[in-house]
GUMAR-819752 format. One record per residue (C-alpha): residue number from 0; residue in three letters; x, z, y. Coordinates in Angstrom, 3 decimals, padded with zeros to 6 digits. Layout:
N
@k = NUM; r = ALA; u = X; w = Z; v = Y;
...
//
This chain:
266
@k = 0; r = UNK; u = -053.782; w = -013.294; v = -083.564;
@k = 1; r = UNK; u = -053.085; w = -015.246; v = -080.241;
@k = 2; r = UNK; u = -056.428; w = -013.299; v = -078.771;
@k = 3; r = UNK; u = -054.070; w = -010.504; v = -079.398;
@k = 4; r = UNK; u = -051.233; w = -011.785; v = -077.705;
@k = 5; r = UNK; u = -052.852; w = -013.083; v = -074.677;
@k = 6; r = UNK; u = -053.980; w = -009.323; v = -074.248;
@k = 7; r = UNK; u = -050.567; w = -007.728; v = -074.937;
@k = 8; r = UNK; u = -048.987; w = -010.139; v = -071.912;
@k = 9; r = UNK; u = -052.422; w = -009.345; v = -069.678;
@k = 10; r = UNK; u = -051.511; w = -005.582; v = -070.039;
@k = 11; r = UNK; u = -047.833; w = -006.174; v = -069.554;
@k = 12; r = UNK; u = -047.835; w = -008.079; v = -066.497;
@k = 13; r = UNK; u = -051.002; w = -005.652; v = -064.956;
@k = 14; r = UNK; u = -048.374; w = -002.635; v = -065.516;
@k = 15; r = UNK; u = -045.507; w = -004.365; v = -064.079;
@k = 16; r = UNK; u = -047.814; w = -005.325; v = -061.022;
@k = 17; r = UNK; u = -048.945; w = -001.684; v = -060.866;
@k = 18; r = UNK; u = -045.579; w = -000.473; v = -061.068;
@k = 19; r = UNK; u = -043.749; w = -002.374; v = -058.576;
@k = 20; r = UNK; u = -046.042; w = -003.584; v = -055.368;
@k = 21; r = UNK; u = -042.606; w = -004.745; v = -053.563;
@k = 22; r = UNK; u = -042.024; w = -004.175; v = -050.571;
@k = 23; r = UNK; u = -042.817; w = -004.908; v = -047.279;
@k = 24; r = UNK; u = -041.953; w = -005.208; v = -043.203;
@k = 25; r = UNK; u = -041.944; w = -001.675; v = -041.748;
@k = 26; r = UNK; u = -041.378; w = 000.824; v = -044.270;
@k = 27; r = UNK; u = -038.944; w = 003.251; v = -044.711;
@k = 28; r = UNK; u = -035.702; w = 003.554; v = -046.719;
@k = 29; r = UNK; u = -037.492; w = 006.471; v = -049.094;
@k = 30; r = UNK; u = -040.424; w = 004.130; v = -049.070;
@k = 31; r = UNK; u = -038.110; w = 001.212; v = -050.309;
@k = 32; r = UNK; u = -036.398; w = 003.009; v = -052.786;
@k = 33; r = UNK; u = -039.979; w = 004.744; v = -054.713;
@k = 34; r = UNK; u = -040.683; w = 000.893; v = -054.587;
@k = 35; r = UNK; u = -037.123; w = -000.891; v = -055.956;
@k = 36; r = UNK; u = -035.741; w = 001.910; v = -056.744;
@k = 37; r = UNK; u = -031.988; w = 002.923; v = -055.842;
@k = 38; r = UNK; u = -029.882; w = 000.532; v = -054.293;
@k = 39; r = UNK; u = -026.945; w = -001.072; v = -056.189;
@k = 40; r = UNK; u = -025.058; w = -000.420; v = -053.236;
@k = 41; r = UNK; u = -025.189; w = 000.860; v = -049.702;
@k = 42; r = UNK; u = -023.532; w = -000.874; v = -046.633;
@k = 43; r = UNK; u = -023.413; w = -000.445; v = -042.611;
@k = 44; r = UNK; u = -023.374; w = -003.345; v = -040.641;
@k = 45; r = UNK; u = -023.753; w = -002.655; v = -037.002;
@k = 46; r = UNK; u = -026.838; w = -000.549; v = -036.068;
@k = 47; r = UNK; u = -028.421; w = -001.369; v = -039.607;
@k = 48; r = UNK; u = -028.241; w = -000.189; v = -042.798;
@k = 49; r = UNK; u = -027.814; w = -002.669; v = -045.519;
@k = 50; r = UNK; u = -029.474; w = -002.159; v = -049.272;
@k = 51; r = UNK; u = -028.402; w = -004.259; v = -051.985;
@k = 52; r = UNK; u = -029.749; w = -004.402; v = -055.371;
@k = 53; r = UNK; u = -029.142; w = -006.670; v = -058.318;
@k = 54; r = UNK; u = -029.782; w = -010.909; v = -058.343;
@k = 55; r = UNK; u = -029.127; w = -011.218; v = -054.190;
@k = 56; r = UNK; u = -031.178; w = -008.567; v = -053.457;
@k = 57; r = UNK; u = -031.089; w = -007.315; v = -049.904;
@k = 58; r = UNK; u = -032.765; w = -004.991; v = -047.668;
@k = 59; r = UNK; u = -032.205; w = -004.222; v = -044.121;
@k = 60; r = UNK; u = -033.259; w = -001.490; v = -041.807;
@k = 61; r = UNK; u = -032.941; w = -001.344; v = -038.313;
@k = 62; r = UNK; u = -033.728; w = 001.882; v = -036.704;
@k = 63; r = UNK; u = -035.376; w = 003.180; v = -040.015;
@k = 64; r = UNK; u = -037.405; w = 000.425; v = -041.290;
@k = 65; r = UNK; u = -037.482; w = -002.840; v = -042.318;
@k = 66; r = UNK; u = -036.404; w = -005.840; v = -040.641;
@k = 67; r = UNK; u = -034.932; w = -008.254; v = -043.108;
@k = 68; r = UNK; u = -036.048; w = -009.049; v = -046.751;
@k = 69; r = UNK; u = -034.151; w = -011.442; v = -049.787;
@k = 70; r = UNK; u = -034.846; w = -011.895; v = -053.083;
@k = 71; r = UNK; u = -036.305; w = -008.722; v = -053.661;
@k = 72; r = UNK; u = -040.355; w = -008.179; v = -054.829;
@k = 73; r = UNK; u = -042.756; w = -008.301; v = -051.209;
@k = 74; r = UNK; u = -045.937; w = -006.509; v = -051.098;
@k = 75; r = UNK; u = -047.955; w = -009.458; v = -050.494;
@k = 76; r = UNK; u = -051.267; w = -007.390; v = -050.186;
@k = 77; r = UNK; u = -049.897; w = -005.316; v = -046.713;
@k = 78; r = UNK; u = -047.517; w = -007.975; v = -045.280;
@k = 79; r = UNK; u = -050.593; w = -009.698; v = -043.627;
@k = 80; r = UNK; u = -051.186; w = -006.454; v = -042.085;
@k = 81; r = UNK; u = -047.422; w = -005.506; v = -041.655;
@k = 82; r = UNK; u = -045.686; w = -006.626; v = -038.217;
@k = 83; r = UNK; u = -042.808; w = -008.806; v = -038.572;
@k = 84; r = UNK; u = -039.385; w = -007.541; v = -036.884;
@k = 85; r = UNK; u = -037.768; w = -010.419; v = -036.838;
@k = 86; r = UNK; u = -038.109; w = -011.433; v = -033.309;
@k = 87; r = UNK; u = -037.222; w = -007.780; v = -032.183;
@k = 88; r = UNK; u = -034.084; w = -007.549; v = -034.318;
@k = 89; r = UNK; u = -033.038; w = -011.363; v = -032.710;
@k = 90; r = UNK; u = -033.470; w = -009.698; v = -029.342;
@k = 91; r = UNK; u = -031.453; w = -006.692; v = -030.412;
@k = 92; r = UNK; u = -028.428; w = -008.503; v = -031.813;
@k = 93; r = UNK; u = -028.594; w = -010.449; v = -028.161;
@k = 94; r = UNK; u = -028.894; w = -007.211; v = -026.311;
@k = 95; r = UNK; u = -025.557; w = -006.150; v = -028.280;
@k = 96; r = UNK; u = -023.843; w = -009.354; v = -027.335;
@k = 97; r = UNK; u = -024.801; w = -009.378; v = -023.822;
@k = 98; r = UNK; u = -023.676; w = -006.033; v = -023.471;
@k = 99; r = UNK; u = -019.903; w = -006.946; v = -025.384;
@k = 100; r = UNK; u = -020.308; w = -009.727; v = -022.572;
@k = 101; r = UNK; u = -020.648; w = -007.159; v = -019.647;
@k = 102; r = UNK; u = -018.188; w = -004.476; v = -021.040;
@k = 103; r = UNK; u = -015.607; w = -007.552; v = -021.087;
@k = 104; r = UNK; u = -016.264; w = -008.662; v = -017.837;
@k = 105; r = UNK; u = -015.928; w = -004.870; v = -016.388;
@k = 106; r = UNK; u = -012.804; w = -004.422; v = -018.643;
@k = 107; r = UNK; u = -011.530; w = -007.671; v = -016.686;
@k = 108; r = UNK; u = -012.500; w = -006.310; v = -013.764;
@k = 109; r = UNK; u = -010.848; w = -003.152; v = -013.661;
@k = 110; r = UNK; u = -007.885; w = -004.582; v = -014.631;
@k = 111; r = UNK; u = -007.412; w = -006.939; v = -011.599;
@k = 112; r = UNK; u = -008.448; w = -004.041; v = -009.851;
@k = 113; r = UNK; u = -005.522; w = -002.200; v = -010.767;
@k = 114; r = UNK; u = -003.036; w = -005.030; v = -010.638;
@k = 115; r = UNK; u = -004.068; w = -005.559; v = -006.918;
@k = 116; r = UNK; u = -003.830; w = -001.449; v = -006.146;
@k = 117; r = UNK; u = -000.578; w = -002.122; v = -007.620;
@k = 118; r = UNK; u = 000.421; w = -004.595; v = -005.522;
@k = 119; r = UNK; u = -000.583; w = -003.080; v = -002.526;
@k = 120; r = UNK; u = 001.460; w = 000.114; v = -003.494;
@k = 121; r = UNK; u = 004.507; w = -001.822; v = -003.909;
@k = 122; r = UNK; u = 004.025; w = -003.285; v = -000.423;
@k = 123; r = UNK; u = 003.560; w = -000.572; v = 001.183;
@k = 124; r = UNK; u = 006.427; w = 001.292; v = -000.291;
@k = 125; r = UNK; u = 008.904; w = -001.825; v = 000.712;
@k = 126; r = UNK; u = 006.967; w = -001.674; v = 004.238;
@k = 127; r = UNK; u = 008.055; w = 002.503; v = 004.608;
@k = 128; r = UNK; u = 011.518; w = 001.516; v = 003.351;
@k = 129; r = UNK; u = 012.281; w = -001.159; v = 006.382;
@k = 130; r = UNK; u = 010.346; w = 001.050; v = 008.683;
@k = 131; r = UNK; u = 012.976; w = 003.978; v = 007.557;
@k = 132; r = UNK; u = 016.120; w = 001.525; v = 007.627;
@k = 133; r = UNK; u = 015.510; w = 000.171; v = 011.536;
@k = 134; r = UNK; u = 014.513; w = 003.942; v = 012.380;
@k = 135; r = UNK; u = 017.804; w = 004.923; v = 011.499;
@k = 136; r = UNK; u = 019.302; w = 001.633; v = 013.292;
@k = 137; r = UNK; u = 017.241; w = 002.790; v = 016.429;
@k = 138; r = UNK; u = 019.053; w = 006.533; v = 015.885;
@k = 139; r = UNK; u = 022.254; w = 004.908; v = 015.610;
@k = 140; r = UNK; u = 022.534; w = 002.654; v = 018.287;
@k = 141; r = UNK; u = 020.799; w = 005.955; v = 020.978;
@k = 142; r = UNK; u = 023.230; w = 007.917; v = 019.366;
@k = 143; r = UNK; u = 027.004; w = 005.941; v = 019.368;
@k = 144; r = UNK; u = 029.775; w = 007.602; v = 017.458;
@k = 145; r = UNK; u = 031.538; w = 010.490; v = 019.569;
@k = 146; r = UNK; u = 035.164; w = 008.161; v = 019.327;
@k = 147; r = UNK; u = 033.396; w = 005.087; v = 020.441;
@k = 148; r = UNK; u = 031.486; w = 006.995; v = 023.368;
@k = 149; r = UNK; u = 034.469; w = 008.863; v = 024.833;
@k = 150; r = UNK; u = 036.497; w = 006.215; v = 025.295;
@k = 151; r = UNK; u = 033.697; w = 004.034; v = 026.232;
@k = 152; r = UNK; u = 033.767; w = 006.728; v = 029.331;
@k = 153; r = UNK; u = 037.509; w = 007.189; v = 029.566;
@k = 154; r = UNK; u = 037.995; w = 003.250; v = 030.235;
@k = 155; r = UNK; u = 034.941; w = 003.189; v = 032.521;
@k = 156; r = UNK; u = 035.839; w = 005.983; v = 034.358;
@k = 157; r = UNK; u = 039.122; w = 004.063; v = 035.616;
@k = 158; r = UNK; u = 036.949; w = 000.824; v = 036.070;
@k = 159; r = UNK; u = 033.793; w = 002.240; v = 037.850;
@k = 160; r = UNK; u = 036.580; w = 003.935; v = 039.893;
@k = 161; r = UNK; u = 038.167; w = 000.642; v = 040.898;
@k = 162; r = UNK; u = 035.029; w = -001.385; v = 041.465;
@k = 163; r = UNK; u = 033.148; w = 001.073; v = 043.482;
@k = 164; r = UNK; u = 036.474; w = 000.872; v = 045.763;
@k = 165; r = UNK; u = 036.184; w = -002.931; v = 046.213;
@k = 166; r = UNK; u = 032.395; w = -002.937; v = 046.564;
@k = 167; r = UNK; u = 032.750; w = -000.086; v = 049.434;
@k = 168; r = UNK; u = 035.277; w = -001.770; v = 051.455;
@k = 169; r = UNK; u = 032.867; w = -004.758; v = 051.332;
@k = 170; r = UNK; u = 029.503; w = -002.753; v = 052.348;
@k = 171; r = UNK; u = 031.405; w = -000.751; v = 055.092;
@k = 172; r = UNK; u = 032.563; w = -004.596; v = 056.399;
@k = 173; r = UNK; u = 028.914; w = -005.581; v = 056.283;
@k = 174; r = UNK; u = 027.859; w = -002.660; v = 057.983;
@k = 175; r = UNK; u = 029.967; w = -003.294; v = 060.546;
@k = 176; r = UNK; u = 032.038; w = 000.138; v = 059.988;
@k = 177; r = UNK; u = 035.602; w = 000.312; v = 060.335;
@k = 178; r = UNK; u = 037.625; w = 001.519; v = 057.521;
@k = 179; r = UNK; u = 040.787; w = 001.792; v = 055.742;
@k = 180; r = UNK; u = 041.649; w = 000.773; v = 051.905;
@k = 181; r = UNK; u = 042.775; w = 004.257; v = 051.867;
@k = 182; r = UNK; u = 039.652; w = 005.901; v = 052.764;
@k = 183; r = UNK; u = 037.618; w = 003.907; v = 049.851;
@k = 184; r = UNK; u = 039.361; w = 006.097; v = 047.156;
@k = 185; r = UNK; u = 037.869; w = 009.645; v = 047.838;
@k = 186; r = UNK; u = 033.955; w = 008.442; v = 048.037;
@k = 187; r = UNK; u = 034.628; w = 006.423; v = 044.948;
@k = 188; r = UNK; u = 036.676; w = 008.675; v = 042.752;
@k = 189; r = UNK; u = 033.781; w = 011.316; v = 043.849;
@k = 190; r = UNK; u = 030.997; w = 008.808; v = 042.882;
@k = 191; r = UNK; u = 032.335; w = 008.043; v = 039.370;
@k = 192; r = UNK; u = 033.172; w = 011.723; v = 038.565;
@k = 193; r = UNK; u = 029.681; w = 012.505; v = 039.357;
@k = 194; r = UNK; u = 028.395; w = 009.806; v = 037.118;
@k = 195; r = UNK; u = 030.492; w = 010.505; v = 033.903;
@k = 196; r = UNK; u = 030.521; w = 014.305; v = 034.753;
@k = 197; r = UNK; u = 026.234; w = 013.806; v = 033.955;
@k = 198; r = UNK; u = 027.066; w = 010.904; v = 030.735;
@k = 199; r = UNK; u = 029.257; w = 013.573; v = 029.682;
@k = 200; r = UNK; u = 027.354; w = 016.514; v = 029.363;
@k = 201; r = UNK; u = 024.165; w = 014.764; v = 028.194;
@k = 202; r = UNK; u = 026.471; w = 013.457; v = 025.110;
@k = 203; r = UNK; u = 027.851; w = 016.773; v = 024.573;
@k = 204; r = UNK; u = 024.327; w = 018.103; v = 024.861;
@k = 205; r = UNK; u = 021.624; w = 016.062; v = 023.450;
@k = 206; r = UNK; u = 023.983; w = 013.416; v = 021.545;
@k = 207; r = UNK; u = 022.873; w = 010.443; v = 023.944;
@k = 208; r = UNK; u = 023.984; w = 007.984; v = 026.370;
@k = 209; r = UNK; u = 020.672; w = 006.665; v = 027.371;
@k = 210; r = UNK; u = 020.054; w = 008.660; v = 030.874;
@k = 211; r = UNK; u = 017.694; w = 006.017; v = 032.555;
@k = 212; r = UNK; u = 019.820; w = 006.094; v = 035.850;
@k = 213; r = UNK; u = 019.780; w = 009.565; v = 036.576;
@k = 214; r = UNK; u = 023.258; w = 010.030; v = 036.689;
@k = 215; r = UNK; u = 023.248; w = 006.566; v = 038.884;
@k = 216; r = UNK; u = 021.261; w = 008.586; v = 041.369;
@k = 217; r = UNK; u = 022.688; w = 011.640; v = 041.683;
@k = 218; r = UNK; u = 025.814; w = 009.720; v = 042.100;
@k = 219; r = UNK; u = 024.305; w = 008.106; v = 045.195;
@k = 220; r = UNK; u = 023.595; w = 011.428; v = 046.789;
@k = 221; r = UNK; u = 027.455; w = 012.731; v = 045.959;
@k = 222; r = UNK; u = 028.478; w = 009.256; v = 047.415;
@k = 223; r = UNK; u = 026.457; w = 009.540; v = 050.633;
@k = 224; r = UNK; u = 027.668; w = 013.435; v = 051.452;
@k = 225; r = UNK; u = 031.129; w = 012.431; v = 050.814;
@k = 226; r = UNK; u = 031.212; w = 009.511; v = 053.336;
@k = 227; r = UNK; u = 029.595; w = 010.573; v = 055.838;
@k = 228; r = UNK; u = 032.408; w = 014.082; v = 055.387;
@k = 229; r = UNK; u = 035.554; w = 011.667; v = 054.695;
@k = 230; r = UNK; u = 035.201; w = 008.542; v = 056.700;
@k = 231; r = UNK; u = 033.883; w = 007.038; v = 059.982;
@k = 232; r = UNK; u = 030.465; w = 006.752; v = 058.725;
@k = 233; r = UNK; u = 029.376; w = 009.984; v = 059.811;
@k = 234; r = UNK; u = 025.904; w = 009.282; v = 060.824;
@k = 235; r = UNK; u = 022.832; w = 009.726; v = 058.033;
@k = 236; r = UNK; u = 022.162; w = 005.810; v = 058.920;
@k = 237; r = UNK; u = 025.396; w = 004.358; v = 058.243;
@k = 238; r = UNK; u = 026.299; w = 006.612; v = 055.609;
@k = 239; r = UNK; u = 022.857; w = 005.565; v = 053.776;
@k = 240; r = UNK; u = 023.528; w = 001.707; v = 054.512;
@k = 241; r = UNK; u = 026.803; w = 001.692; v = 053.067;
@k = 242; r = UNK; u = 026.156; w = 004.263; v = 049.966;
@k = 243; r = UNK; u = 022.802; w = 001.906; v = 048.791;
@k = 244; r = UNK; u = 024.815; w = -001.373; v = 049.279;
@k = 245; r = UNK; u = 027.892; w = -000.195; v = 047.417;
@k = 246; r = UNK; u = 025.451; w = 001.321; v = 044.546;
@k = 247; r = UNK; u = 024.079; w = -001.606; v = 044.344;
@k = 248; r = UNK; u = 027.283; w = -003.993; v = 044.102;
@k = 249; r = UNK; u = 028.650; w = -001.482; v = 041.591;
@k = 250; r = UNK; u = 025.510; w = -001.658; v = 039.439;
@k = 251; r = UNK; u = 026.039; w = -005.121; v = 039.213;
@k = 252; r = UNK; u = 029.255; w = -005.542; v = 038.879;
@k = 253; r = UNK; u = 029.501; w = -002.913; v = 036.477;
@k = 254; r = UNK; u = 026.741; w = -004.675; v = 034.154;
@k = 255; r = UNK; u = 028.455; w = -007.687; v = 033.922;
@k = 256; r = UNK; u = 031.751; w = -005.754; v = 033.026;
@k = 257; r = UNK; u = 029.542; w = -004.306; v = 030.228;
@k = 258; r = UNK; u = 028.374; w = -006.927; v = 028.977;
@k = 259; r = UNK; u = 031.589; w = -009.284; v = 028.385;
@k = 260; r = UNK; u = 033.100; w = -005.703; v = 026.736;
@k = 261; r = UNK; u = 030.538; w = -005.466; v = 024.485;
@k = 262; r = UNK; u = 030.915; w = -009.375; v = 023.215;
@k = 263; r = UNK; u = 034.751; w = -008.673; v = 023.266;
@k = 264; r = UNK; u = 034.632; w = -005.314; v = 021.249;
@k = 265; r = UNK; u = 031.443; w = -006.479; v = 018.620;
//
């Protein structure tokens, strides 16, 4: 009887070895499966595909095959022969972690990127919007307001009138011309209308006051015809003696005025 016995558990365990080799490294998930059968369960981790069967059994596949084995049967006859994935799949999972690594870092990077083309767009924009503010300073200060500038030439009209007077009976005194108080009036009155007849029209014109001493010369040539027609300096010589150092007193003179006005009326 236990000859018998001995033979039944022979055959049983040669079956059970014939019908279940295990598995091994590098096969295939229909490969596994005609070997363990179907999977208790199916699960994605990552690039691999998990099989699970019952008491802890796992099986992994990586591209198709077979990288990782637990508690599960191994075909112990082809594993010898069978290359081992393991040091390819440690590789993989730190290609995948250096390239989280990198796509952090260029993440990072593009966002200081932005925050700096940010910045410099904000700059810029507060850099137009002074630019634009002392443009339109500039503009205001070429341009005065029509009140302001008329009688700006009203009240300098009477002054420039009063000081070219003075300054011409002193340059016809140090030209050694004789000449009357009376006489100063015409060549002055003559010389101012001439200058604010030019600030005029250039206002009315082109909305400015800055002429760059035009009208300050074509006032000397009105100046020097009228004295040498209304007053003892009738020669070209004398007449051009006393108009340039009258011109040049008044210029003077007249810039000081200007300048203790403009701190009075600021």
């Amino acid at each position: 009887m236990r000859k018998y016995a001995g033979l039944v558990i022979f055959c049983l365990s040669l079956a059970v070895s014939l019908c279940a080799k295990g598995v091994r490294y590098g096969m295939n998930r229909a490969e596994v499966e005609a070997s363990l059968g179907k999977p208790a369960a199916v699960l994605t981790h990552g690039s691999r595909l998990v099989l699970l069967y019952p008491k802890n059994g796992r099986v992994e596949l990586e591209q198709g095959v077979v990288v990782t084995l637990s508690n599960v049967p191994v075909d112990t006859e082809n594993s010898a022969t069978s290359p081992t994935p393991a040091a390819p799949a440690s590789v993989d999972i730190a290609a995948d972690s250096s390239n989280a690594a990198d796509q952090k870092a260029q993440a990072a990077a593009e966002a200081a990127a932005e925050r700096q083309r940010q910045e410099i767009q904000r700059r810029l924009e507060e850099a137009t919007e002074k630019l634009a503010e002392s443009h339109g300073k500039v503009q205001f200060d070429v341009a005065p307001k029509p009140a302001r500038f008329w009688t700006g030439l009203i009240v300098g009209f009477v002054l420039r009138t009063l000081f070219t007077a003075v300054v011409l009976k002193f340059a016809f005194k140090w030209s050694d011309v004789h000449a009357e108080w009376g006489q100063m009036f015409i060549p002055a009155l003559a010389d101012t209308l001439a200058q604010s007849g030019i600030s005029a029209a250039a206002f009315a014109l082109w909305k400015t006051d800055q002429l760059f001493y035009i009208d300050s010369a074509i006032s000397y040539f009105v100046l020097l015809g009228v004295l040498m027609k209304t007053t003892h300096a009738c020669t070209l010589q004398r007449a051009v003696a006393v108009a340039g150092a009258a011109k040049l007193g008044s210029l003077i003179l007249w810039a000081g005025v200007s300048v203790v006005l403009m701190h009075l009326l600021a």
